[in-house]
C-alpha positions in Angstrom: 3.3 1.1 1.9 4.1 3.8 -0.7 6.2 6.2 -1.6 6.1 9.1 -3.4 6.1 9.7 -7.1 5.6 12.4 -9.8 2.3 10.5 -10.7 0.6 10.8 -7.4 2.7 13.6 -5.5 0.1 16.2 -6.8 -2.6 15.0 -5.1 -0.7 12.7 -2.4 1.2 13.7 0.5 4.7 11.8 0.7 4.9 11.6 4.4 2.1 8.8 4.9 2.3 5.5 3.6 -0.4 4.7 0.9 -2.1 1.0 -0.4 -3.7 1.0 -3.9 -7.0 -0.1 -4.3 -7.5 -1.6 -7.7 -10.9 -1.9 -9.0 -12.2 -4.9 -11.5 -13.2 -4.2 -14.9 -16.9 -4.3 -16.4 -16.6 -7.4 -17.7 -16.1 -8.8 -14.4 -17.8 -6.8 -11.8 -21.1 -9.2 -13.0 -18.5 -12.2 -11.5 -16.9 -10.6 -8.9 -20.6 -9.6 -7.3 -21.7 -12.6 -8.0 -18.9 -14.2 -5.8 -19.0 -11.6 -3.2 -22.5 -12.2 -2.5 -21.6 -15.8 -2.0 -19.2 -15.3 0.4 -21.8 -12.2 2.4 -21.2 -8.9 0.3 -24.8 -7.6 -0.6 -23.2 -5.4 -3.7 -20.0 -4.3 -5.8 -19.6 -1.3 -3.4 -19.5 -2.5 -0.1 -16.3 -3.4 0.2 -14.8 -0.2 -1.3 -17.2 1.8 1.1 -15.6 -0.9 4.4 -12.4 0.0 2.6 -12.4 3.5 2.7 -14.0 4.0 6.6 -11.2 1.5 7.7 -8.8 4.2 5.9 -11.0 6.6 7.6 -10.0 5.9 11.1 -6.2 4.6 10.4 -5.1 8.1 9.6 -1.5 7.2 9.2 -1.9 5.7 6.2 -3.4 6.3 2.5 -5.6 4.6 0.6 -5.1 4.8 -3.7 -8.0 3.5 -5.5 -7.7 2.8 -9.2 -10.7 2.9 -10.8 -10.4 0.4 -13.9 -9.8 2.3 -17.1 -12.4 -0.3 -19.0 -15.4 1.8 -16.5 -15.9 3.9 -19.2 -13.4 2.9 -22.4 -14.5 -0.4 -22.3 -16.5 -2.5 -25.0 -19.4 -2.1 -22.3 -19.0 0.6 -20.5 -20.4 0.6 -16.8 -23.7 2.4 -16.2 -22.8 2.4 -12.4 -19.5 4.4 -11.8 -17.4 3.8 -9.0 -16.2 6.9 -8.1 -19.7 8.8 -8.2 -21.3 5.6 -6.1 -18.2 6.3 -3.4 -18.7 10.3 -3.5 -22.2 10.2 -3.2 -21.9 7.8 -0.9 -19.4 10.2 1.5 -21.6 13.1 0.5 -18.6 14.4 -1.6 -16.4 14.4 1.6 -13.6 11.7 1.3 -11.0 11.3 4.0 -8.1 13.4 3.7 -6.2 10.2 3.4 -7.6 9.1 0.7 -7.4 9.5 -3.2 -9.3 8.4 -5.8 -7.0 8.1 -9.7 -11.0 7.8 -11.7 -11.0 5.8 -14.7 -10.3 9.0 -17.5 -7.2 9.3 -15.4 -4.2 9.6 -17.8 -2.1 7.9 -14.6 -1.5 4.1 -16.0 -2.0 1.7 -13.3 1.5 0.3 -14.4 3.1 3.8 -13.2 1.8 2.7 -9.7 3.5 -0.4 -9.5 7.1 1.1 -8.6 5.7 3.0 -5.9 3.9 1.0 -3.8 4.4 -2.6 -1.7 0.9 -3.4 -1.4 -2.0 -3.4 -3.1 -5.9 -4.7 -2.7 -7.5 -6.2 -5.6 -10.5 -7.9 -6.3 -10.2 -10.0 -9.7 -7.7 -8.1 -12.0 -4.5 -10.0 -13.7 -3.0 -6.8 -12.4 -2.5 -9.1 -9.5 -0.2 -11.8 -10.5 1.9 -9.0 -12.4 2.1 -7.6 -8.8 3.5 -10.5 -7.2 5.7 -11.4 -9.6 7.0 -8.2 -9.0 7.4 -9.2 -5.0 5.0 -6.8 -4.2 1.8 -7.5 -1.6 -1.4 -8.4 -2.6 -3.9 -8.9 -0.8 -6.8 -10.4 -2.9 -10.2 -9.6 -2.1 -12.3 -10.9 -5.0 -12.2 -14.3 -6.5 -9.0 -14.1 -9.0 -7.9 -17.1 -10.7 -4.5 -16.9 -8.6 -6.6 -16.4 -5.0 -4.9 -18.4 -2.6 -1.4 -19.3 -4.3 1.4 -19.2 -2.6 
């Protein structure tokens, strides 16, 4: 789904495939859980923790997740943050196929885009910059561009 790049190859093996993760600003994490719970998610880290134990057992690929940069530079920063909630969660033990770029990361999610085909969002605009790009997006959240074709 990936392949290799200066920006990840330090902490990324080439060999394996990878999908990026991209996680929703502050701003909208209140809409996004809001949503989520409609639809049967009980909170904004469920799906990332599904995520990550379906990467768990499919080996043969890797998992990117982008925290959102706005986590902590935002107007309101977040008092919950992602990548502590998914390291506590896996008790600081995340599967070796799986890599987390944390929201102080001086990696742009832009730099990403050339390197991989498909990517998992939940509500970003990151998305439609994706697919006009012809890349894969699987949309997760509810986005404004959810089910366009």
């Amino acid at each position: 789904m990936c392949k290799s790049t200066a920006a990840t190859e330090e902490s990324t093996p080439p060999d394996k495939p990878k999908m990026t993760l991209s996680e929703p600003s502050c701003a909208r994490k209140r809409l996004v859980v809001s949503s989520m719970k409609e639809s049967g998610v009980q909170s904004q880290l469920q799906p990332q923790i599904s995520t990550i134990k379906f990467f768990e057992i499919n080996e043969n690929v890797q998992l990117l997740i982008r925290i959102h940069p706005a986590e902590i530079r935002g107007t309101i920063k977040s008092r919950q943050l992602v990548n502590e909630e998914i390291r506590n969660y896996f008790g600081g033990n995340l599967p070796k196929n799986v890599f987390i770029l944390d929201s102080d990361s001086s990696i742009n999610t832009y730099d990403i885009f050339p390197i991989c085909d498909t990517f998992l969002i939940y509500g970003t605009k990151t998305g439609i910059e994706l697919a006009a790009q012809g890349k894969r997006v699987i949309v997760a959240g509810e986005a404004w561009y959810r089910d366009w074709e």
